[in-house]
Each structure stands twice: as structure tokens, then as C-alpha cells.
C-alpha positions as CSV (number, residue, x, y, z in Angstrom):
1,X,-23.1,66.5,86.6
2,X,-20.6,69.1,87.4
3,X,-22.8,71.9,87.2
4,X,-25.2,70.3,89.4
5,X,-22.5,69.6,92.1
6,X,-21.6,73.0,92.2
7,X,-25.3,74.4,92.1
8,X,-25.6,72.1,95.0
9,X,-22.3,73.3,96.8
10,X,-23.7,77.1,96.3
11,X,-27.3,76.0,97.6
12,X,-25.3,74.6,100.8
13,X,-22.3,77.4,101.4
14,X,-23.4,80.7,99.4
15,X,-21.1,83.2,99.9
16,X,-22.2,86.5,101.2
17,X,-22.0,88.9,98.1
18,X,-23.9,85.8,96.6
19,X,-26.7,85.9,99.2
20,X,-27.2,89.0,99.4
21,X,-27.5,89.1,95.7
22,X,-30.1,86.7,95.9
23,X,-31.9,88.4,98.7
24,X,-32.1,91.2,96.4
25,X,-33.1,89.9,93.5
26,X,-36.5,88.1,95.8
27,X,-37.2,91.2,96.9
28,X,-37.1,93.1,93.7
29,X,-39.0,89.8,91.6
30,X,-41.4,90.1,94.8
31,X,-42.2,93.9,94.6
32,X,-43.2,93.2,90.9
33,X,-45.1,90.4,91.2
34,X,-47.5,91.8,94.0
């Protein structure tokens, strides 16, 4: 339940380092998938 509320609290108000992380890590998952 915790988890899940802050899952849901970084899903609404990532912080930058975060999304850029993220952004990334899609990128990278996406240049070995195609």
C-alpha cells in the first residue's frame, strides 16, 4: 500500500534526474529491441 502510493506519487511528480533516467533507459531498451 505504501509502495504503491509512492509509485503513484513518482508516476505524478518525477523529479528530473528521475525522468531523465527513465528517458534513457526507453531509449536504450528501445535501441535493443528494434
Amino acid at each position: 500500500m505504501v509502495r504503491n502510493t509512492s509509485f503513484y506519487w513518482y508516476c505524478k511528480n518525477p523529479p528530473s534526474y528521475l525522468q531523465n533516467n527513465i528517458r534513457r533507459t526507453i531509449s536504450i531498451y528501445f535501441h535493443y529491441l528494434y
